[in-house]
ROSETI-739631 format. One record per residue (C-alpha): residue in three letters; x, y, z. Coordinates in steps of 0.25 Angstrom, whole numbers, plus 5000, padded with zeros to 4 digits. Example, Ala and Ser with C-alpha at 12.3 -4.5 7.8 and 13.67 -1.06 7.14 Angstrom:
2
Ala504949825031
Ser505549965029
***
This chain:
530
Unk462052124732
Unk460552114730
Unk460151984737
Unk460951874745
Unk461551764738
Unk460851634737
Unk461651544743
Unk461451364742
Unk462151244744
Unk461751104736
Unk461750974742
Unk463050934737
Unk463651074742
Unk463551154729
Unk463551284733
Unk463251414729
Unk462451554729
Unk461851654719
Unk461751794721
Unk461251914711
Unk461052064711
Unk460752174702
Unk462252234703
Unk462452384704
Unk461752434691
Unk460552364689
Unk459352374698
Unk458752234692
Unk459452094692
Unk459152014679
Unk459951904685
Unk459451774689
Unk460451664697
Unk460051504695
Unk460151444706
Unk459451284707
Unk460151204716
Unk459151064715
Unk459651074701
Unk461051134700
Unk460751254692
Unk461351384692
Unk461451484684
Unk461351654683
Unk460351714673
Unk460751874667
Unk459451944662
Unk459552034648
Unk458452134646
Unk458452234655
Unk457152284663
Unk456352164667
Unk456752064654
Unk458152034659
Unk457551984673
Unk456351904666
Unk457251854657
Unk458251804669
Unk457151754677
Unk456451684666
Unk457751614662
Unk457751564677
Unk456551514677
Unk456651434666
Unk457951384667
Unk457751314680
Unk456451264677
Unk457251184664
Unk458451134673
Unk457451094683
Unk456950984672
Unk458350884672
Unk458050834658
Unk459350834650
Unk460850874654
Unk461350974660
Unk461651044647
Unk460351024640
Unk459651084654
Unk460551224655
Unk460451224640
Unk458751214638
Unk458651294652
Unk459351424645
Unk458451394630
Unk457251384638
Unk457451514645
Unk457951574632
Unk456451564625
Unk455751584637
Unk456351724640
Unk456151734624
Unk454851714625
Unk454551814635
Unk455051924628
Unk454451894616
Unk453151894625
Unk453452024632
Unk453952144625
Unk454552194638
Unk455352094639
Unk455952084625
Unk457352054624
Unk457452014637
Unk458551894639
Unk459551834649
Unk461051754651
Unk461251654658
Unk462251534664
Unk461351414670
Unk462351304675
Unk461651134679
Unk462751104690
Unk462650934689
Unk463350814695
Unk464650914694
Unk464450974680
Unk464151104678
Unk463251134665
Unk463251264661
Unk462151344650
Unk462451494646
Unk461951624639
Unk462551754639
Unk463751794651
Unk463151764664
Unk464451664668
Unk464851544674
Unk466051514681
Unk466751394685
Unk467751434698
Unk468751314704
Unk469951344712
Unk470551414702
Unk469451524697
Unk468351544689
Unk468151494675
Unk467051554666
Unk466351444660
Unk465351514653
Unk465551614640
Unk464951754640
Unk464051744627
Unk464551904625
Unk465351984615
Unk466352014627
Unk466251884634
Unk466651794622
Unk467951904619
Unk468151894635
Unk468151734634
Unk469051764620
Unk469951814629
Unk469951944620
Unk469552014632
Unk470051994646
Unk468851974658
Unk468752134664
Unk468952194650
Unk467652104648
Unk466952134660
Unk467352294656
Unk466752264640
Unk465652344635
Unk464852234630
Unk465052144640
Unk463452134644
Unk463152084629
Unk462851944625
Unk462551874613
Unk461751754621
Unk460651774629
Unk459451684636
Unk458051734630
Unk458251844617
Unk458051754607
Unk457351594606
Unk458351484608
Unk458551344605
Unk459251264616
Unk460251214606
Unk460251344598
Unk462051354598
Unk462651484604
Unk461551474615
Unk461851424627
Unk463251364633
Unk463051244639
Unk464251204647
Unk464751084657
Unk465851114667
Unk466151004679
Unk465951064694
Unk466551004705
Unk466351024721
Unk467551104721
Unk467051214710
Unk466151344710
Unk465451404697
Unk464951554697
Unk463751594688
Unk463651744686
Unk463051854678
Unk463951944670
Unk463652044682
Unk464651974688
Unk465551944679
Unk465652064671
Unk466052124686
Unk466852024692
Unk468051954686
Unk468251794685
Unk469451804696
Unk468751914705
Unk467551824705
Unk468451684709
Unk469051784721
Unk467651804726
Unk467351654726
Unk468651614732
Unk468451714745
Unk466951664744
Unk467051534741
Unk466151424751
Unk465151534753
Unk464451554740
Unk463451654744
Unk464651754746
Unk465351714734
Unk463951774724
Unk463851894736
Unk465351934733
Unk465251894719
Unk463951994718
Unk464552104726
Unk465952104717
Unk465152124705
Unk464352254711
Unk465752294718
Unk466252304703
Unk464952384697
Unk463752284696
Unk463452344684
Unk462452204680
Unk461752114688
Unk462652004694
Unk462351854699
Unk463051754703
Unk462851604705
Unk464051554714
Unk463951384715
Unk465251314722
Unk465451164724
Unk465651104739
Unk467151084738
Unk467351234731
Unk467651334742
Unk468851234749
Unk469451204734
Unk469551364730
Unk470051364746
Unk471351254742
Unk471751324727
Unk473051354729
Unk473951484731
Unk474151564719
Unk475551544721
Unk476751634726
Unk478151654728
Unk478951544738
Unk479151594751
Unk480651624753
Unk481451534762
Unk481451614773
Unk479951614775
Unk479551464772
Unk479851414787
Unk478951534792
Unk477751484780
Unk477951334783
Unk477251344796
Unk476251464792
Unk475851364780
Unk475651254789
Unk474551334797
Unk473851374786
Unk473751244780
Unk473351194792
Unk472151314791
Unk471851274777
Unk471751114781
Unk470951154793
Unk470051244783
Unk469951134771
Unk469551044780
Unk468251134786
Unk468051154770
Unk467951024766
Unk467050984781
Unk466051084776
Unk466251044762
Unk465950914764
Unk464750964775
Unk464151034763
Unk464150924753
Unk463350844762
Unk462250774754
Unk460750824756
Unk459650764765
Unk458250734764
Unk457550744776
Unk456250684775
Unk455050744783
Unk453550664786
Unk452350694795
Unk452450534796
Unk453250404794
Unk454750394796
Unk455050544789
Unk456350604798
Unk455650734799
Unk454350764804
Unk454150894802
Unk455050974790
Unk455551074800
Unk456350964806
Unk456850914796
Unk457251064791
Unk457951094804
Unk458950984798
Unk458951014785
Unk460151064778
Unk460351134764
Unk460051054752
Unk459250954761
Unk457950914758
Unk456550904767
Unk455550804761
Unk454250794765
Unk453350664767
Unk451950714763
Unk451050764774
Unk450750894780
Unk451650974787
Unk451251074797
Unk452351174798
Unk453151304791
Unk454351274787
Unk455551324786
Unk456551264773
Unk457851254778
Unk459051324769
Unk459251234756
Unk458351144759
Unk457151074749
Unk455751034755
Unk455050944747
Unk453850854747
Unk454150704745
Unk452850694737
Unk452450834730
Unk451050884736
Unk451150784749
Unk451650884757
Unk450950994764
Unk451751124772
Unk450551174780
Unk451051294789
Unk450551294803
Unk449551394808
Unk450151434821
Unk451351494815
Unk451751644813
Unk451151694799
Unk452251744796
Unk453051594796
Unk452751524781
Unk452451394777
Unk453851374771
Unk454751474774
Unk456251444764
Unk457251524766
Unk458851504766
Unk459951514755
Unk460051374747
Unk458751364742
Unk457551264743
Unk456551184738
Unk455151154741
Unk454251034733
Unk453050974734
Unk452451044745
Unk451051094749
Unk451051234759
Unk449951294764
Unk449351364778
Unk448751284790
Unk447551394790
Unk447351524784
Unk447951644789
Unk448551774784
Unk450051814780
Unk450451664778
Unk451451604767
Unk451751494762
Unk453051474760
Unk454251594759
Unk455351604752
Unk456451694758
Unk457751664752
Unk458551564742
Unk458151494731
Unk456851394733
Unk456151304724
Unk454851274726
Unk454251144717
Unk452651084719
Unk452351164730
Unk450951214735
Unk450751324742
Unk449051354746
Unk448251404757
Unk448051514765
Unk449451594764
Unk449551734760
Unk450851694754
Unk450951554746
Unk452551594743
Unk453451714748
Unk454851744743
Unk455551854750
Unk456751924744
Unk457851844737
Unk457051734737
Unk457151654726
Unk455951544723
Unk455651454712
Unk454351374712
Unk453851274701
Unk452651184700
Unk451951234713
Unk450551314717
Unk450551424726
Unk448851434729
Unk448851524741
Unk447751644748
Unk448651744745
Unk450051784736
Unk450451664730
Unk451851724730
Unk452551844737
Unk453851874730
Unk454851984737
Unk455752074731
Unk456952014725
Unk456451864728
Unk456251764714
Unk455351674709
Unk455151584698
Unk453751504698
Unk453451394687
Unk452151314685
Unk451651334698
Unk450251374702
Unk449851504708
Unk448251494712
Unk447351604719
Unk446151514723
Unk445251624732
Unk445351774729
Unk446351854734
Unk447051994733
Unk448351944736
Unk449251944724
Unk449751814718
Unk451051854717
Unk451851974724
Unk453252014719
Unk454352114725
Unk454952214715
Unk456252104713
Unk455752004713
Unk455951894700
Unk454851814697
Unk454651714685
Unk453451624683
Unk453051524673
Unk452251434669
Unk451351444683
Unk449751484685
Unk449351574693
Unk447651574695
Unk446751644702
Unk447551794704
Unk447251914702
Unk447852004688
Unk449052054694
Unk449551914701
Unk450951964703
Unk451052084710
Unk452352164712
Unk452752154699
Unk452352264687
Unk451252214676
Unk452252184664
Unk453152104674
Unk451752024679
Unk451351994665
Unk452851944661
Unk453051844675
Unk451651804674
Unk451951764658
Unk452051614655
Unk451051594667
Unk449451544668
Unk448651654676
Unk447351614679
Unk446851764683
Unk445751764695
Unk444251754693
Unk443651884692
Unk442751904706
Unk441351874704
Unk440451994703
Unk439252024713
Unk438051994708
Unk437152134704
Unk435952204705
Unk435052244693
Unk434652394694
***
């Protein structure tokens, strides 16, 4: 499997992991997994078009998408419904706008999981499913020749999964314009979801490999440790051929794990008389065990659903923190570290899951000491559960070379009103499997503004990208696979190419829907007459 599963766990004790890989065919991956725990969306995004239109039309659909569900305005229905139009005639337009990418489209299944409901809006045969106790339940319909037969029940699930036309669809996110309302559009759906429940989004690259019941056996021997259910859930549907690109995004509630562990026996014969003496005490044992184990399940349980902390750091006042590595050091996943406004002199490193806000928005400044290493970043997050950073102001001590400003090496961080300026070579590094997505922010820095590794993601929105003194660093650097999407931002002050690492065609089409302000052309020497 390309890649390591991204693991989290929520605040209440939600958790979950996505993973994805280009399968055994394929050399790209058109799919996308959604993942936003702040807001309780998730959801996997399938690419159509082949070439370079089925990964733009995924990643454009991410993008939008979550910036809509990131506005709370009207229900849950309403959001999962105007999220899918809005990506719908965006991805539109960019076709229409770029010959190259004609045609391109994409399906997906977004899901808003809220005060225990979960609302559900689907295109085409990515799939959601439902799992209890007792199996998995397809919620969602394959908008497909073969999938409406399969949910007929006119064919049976493997004589589906062996159809020949099981790849087409007759819905689809981006071919044509849409209304949100427009009928035979999106399927909007509302399902309960309790603390004792699981729900698996996948693309048809798992699903057209895998059945229902060999998926649920995967759960049940994986169940508590999420990260290995998507691994096995990956690596079954490459064992079986991974003829498509397959994703998974696996979400279980707090209590799951111990209830699958208490579903009853699938029955039997009674033993014969003659054996029940010698069982009566071999039962008692293992019921003894299974209390013993019960009870560990439901101690760790109840450890997990512990609610989140705020710890509040100040360079003054009656703040319990001084400094923000102390109050890391304590810190635990789905915590928060606010920051009274001041200066802070130090590097820090974000704890596993954790946020690091700024009480007041531009009040807070990260400055990173002069005395350390080079090689040590302002802000260095790393982990698995993903973070958040808002309303802060990074920048050097003092000049000096090879410094960054804050790096990005795994999980999936937000970054909201943040500032990163001065003397760095690098304002933002991601390295691989890195997945970053940064809004309303402005990155004005010496060298590259952003350093993007291979396989890492990025999705920037109305954020400001300056060059203020001339440079020959590039604006932008990207690995050969690495996924990035930007929209509505400004980028001022850099040279023609701006993005390097990526061919001219796909530099015109990220930089699209954007403001560039080119550099000014250098003044010339004054001459001689002859």
């Amino acid at each position: 499997m390309t890649g390591s599963p991204e693991h989290f766990t929520t605040a209440s004790g939600l958790r979950g992991a996505s993973a994805s890989d280009p399968g055994r065919v394929r050399t790209n991956n058109e799919d996308l997994p959604i993942v936003d725990l702040s807001r309780g969306v998730f959801g996997v995004i399938d690419g159509v078009g082949g070439e370079a239109g089925g990964e733009v039309a995924a990643a454009t659909a991410r993008e939008v998408m979550l910036q809509r569900l990131a506005r709370p305005a009207g229900t849950p229905a309403e959001r999962v419904r105007e999220a899918i139009a809005i990506a719908n005639n965006e991805i539109f337009r960019r076709a229409e706008s770029d010959s190259s990418l004609r045609g391109m489209a994409c399906v997906a299944t977004l899901a808003v999981l809220m005060e225990g409901r979960l609302t559900v809006g689907h295109v085409g045969d990515t799939r959601l499913y439902l799992i209890d106790k007792n199996g998995l339940r397809k919620v969602t319909r394959d908008h497909s020749p073969v999938g409406e037969r399969e949910d007929a029940g006119e064919l049976g699930e493997r004589e589906a999964m062996r159809h020949p036309r099981r790849n087409e669809v007759f819905r689809d996110i981006g071919s044509a314009a849409r209304d949100k309302d427009e009928a035979e559009f999106v399927d909007v759906l509302d399902e309960p979801f309790g603390r004792d429940g699981a729900f698996l989004i996948c693309s048809d690259g798992l699903s057209d490999m895998v059945t229902a019941d060999a998926m649920f056996e995967i759960v049940k021997r994986h169940a508590g440790a999420p990260d290995e259910v998507a691994a096995a859930l990956i690596d079954a549907a490459n064992a079986a051929g991974g003829k498509d690109n397959v994703t998974a995004v696996y979400v279980e509630g707090p209590a799951f794990a111990r209830a699958l562990r208490q579903r009853p026996g699938a029955g039997g014969s009674a033993p014969a008389p003659s054996a029940r003496r010698r069982l009566v005490w071999f039962a008692a044992g293992i019921l003894v065990g299974i209390g013993a184990a019960l009870g560990l399940a439901y101690f760790a349980d109840r450890t997990q659903a512990q609610p989140p902390q705020t710890l509040v750091v100040g360079l003054e006042g009656a703040a319990p923190y001084r400094t923000i590595a102390a109050a890391m050091s304590v810190a635990r996943p789905g915590d928060t570290v606010r920051l009274e406004p001041g200066e802070y002199l130090e590097a820090v490193i974000v704890a596993d899951g954790v946020d690091l806000v700024a009480r007041q928005p531009g009040t807070v400044t990260i400055k990173r000491p002069s005395t350390l290493d080079p090689s040590v970043p302002a802000i260095a997050v790393g982990g698995t559960r993903g973070s958040r950073l808002n309303g802060l102001r990074v920048t050097p001590a003092v000049s000096a070379a090879n410094l960054t400003g804050i790096s990005i090496a795994s999980g999936a961080t937000t970054l909201e009103l943040v500032e990163v300026t001065g003397a760095f070579s690098r304002g933002l590094a991601l390295l691989a499997d890195a997945v970053v997505t940064i809004a309303g922010s402005r990155i004005d820095v010496a060298g590259t503004a952003v350093s993007l590794a291979d396989q890492s993601q990025a999705s920037f929105s109305n954020t400001l990208f300056v060059r203020s003194s001339p440079s020959s660093d590039p604006g932008i650097t990207a690995g050969s696979g690495t996924r990035l999407t930007m929209h509505g931002n400004v980028l001022a002050g850099f040279d023609a190419q701006i993005i390097r690492g990526v061919s001219e065609a796909r530099r015109k089409e990220i930089l699209s829907g954007n403001i560039v302000v080119p550099a000014p052309a250098p003044a010339r020497a004054a001459g001689r007459n002859r």
